[in-house]
C-alpha positions as CSV (number, residue, x, y, z in Angstrom):
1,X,-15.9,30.2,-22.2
2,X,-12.8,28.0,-21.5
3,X,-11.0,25.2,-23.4
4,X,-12.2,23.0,-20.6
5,X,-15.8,24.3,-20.4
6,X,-16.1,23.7,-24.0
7,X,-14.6,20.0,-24.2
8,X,-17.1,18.8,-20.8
9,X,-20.0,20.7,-22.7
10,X,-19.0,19.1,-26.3
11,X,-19.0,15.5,-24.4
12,X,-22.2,16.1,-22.6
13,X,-23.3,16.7,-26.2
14,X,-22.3,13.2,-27.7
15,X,-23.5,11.2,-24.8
16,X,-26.8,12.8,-24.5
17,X,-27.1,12.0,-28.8
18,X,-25.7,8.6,-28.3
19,X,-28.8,8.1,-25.5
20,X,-31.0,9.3,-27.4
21,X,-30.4,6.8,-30.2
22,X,-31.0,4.2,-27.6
23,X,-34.0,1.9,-27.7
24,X,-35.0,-1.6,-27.4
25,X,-35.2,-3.8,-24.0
26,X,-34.7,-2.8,-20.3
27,X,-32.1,-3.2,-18.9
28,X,-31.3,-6.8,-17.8
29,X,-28.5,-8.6,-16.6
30,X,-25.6,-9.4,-18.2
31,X,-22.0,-7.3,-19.2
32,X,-21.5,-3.8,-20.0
33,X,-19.4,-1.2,-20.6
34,X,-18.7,2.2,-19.7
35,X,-16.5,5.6,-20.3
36,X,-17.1,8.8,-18.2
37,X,-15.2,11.9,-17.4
38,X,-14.2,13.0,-13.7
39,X,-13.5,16.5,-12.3
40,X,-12.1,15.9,-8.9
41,X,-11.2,18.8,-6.1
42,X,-8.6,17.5,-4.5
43,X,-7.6,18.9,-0.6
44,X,-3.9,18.3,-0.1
45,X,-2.1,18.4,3.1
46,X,1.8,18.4,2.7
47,X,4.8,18.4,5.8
48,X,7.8,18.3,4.8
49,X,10.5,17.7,8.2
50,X,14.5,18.3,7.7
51,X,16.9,15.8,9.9
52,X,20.3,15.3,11.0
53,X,22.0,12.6,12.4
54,X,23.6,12.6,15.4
55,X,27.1,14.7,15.8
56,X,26.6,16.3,12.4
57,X,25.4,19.9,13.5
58,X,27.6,21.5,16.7
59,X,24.3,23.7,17.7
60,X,22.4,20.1,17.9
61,X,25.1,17.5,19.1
62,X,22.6,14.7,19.3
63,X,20.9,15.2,16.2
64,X,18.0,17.2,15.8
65,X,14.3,17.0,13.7
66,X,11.9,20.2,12.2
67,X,8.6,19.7,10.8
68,X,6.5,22.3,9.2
69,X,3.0,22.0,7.2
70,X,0.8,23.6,4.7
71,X,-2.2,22.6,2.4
72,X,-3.1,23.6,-1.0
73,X,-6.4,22.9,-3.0
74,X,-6.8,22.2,-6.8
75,X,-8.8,19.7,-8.8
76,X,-7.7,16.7,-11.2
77,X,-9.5,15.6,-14.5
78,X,-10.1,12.4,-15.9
79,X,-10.9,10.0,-18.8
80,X,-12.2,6.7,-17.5
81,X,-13.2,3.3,-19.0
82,X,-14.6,0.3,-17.4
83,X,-16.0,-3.2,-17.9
84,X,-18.8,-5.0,-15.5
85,X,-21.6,-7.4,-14.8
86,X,-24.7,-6.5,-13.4
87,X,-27.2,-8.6,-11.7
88,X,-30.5,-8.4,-10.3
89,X,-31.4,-9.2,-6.6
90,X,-34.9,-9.7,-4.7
91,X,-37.3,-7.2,-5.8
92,X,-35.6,-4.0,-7.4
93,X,-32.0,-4.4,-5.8
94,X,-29.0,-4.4,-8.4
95,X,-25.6,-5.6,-7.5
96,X,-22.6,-4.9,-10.2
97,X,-18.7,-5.7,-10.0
98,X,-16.3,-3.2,-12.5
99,X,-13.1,-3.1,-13.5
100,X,-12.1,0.4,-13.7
101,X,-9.1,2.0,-15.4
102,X,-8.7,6.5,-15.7
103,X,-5.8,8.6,-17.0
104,X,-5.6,11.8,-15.3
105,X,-4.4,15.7,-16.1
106,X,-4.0,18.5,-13.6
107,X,-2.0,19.3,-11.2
108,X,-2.3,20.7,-7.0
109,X,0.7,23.4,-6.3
110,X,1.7,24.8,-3.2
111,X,4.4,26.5,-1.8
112,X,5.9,25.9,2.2
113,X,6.9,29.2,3.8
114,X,10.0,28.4,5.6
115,X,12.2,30.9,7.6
116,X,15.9,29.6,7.5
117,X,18.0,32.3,4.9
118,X,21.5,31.3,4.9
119,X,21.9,31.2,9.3
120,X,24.7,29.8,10.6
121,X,22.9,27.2,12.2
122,X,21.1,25.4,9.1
123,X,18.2,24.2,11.3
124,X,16.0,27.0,12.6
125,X,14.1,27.0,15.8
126,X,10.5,26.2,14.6
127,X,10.3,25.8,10.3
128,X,12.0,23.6,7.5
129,X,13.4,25.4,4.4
130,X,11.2,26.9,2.0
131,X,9.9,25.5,-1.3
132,X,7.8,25.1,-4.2
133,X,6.0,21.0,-4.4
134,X,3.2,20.1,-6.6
135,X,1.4,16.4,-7.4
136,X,0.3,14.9,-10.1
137,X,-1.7,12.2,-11.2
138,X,-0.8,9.9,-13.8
139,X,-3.1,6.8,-14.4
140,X,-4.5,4.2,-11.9
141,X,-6.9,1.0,-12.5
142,X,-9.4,-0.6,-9.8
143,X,-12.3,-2.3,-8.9
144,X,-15.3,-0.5,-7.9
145,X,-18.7,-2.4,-6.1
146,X,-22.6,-1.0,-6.6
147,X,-25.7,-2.3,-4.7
148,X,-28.9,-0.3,-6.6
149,X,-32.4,0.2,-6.4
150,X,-35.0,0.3,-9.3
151,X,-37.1,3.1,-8.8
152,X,-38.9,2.6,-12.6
153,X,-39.4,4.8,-15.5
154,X,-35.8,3.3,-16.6
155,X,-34.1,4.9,-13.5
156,X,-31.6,4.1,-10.9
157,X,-30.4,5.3,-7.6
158,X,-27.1,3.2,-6.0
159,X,-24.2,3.2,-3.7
160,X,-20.8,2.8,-4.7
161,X,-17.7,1.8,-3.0
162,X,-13.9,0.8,-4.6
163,X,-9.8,0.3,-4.3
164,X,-7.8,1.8,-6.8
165,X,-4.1,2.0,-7.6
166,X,-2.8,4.9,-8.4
167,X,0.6,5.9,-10.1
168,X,1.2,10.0,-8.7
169,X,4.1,11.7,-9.4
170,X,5.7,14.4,-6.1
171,X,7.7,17.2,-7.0
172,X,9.4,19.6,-4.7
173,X,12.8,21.9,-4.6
174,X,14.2,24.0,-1.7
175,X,16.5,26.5,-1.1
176,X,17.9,28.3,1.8
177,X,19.2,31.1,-0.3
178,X,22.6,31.2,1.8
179,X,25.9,31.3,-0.3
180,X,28.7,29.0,0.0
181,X,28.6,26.8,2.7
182,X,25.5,27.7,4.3
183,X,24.2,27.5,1.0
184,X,21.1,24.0,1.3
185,X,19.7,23.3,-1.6
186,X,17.8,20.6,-3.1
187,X,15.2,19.2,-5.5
188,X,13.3,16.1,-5.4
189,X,10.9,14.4,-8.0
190,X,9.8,10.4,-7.2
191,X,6.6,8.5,-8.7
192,X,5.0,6.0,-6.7
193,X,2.0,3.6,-6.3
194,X,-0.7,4.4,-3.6
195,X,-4.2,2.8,-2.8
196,X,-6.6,5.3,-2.9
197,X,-9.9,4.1,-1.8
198,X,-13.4,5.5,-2.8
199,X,-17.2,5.7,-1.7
200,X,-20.1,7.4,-3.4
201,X,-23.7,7.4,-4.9
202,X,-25.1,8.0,-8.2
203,X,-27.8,8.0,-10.3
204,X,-28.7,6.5,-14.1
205,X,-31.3,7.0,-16.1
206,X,-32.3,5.7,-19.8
207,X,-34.1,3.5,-21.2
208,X,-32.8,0.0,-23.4
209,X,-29.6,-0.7,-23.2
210,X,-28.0,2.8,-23.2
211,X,-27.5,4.6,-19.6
212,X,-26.7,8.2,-18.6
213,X,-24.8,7.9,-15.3
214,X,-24.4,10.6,-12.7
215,X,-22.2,10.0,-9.5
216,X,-20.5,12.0,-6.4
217,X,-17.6,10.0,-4.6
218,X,-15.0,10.8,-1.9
219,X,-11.7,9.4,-1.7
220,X,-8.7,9.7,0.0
221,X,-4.8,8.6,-0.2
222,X,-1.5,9.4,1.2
223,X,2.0,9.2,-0.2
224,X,5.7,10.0,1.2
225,X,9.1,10.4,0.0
226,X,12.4,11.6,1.4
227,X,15.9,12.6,0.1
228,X,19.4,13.1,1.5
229,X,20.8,11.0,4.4
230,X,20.7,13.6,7.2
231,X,25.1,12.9,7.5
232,X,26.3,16.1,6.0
233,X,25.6,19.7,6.9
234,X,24.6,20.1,3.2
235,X,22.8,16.9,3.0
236,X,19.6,16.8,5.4
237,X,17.2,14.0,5.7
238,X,14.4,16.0,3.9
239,X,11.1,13.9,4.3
240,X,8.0,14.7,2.4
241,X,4.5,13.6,3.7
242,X,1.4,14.1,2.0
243,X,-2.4,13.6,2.6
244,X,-5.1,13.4,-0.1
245,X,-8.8,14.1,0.5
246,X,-10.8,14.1,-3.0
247,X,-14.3,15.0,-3.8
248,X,-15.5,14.6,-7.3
249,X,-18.3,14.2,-9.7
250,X,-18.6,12.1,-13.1
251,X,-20.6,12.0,-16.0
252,X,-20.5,8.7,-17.7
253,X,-22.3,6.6,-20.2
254,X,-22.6,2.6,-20.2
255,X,-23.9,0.4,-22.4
256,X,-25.0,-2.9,-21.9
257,X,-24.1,-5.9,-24.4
C-alpha cells in the first residue's frame, strides 16, 4: 500500500470516528464549518507557438509563426477548509453560501516533441522546439453555491456550483540541441492567478450536527505565458497556452455550530 493510500485511508478513519461521536438535534439552519480532502484528475492541453518579428529570419522576411500541441494527464490533491450558512427553503429544499479556501500538491508533466535540431533555418516547416513543461497548483480560495433536497433518515442529495481563484505555477525549458549560433535555448517558469470555475453534486449523510460529505465536480481553467521578444534569431517569441479540464471527488466533514 502507498504513502498516499495510507494517509486518504487514515483520514477516512478520523472522520468516520469523529461522526460517530455525533449526536443531538437535526440539522437546522444556521453556520458551519467544513475540511475535506480532493483528488482531482486533471486533463491538460498545452501549445506552445515560436515567433519572429518581421526581417529577423532571411528564410521568413516578413516574419513568420509555428504552433504545435500536446496533452498530458495527472491528478492534483488537496486539503480544503470552508465556512457557510445554510438555510432551509419550502418543503425539503436547502440553499447554502461557502467560503472556500484549498492548498494543493501534485503536479501534470508532459513533454512537446518538436523536430528543429540545430537547422540552419531556426523555424521548421510544421513543429516548435522541443521541451519538457509541467503545472502546478499552489493554493486558491472561492465561493461555492448548494441548492439541496432532504430525502430523511438525516440524508442529503444537492447540486453545487462555484468561482475560484487559483495561484498555478507553469514551467517549461527548450532546446534545439544545435551548437553555437544555431544553438535556441530557453527556460521559462511564471505564476499566475486564474478563475477556475466548478459544478458538481454530492451527497451527506449524519445525523445532529456532524455530516459526512461526498461530492463529484468538474472544473475547468486556462492560463498563458510567453518569453523572449521574437527580435533576435536567438530570442523567439515563445508563447505558452494551456487548457485545464478537472474531474475530482472529495470526502469532507462539516459541522454545524
Amino acid at each position: 500500500m502507498n504513502q498516499e493510500m495510507r494517509l486518504y485511508k487514515g483520514l477516512l478513519t478520523v472522520l468516520l470516528l469523529v461522526f460517530s461521536w455525533g449526536a443531538g438535534n437535526a440539522w437546522a439552519n444556521g453556520f458551519y464549518a467544513g475540511t475535506g480532502i480532493h483528488m482531482e484528475f486533471a486533463d491538460i492541453g498545452h501549445a506552445k507557438d515560436v515567433r519572429y518579428n518581421e526581417g529577423v529570419l532571411d528564410a521568413y522576411p516578413v516574419g513568420t509563426y509555428r504552433v504545435t500541441r500536446d496533452s498530458s494527464e495527472d491528478s492534483f490533491h488537496a486539503l480544503s477548509l470552508s465556512l457557510g450558512y445554510r438555510a432551509a427553503l419550502s418543503g425539503r429544499l436547502w440553499f447554502s453560501g461557502e467560503i472556500e479556501g484549498a492548498v494543493y500538491s501534485g503536479t501534470v508533466r508532459g513533454h512537446l516533441e518538436g523536430t528543429y535540431r540545430g537547422d540552419a533555418v531556426p523555424i521548421p516547416s510544421e513543429q516548435v522546439f522541443p521541451g519538457e513543461w509541467k503545472m502546478e497548483k499552489d493554493h486558491s480560495y472561492g465561493l461555492n453555491a448548494q441548492l439541496g433536497y432532504e430525502l430523511g433518515n438525516h440524508r442529503s442529495v444537492y447540486l453545487v456550483a462555484g468561482v475560484q481563484r487559483l495561484e498555478a505555477t507553469f514551467h517549461s525549458a527548450y532546446d534545439n540541441h544545435g551548437s553555437g549560433v544555431a544553438s535556441i535555448r530557453g527556460e521559462i517558469r511564471r505564476t499566475r492567478w486564474v478563475t477556475p470555475w466548478l459544478i458538481g453534486a454530492g451527497m451527506e449523510f449524519g445525523s445532529g450536527p456532524h455530516r459526512i460529505d461526498v461530492r463529484a465536480h468538474y472544473s475547468e481553467w486556462d492560463m498563458a505565458v510567453s518569453d523572449g521578444d521574437g527580435a533576435t534569431e536567438q530570442s523567439a517569441l515563445v508563447g505558452y497556452g494551456m487548457d485545464v479540464e478537472e474531474a475530482g471527488i472529495t470526502l469532507g466533514y462539516v459541522r454545524l455550530f
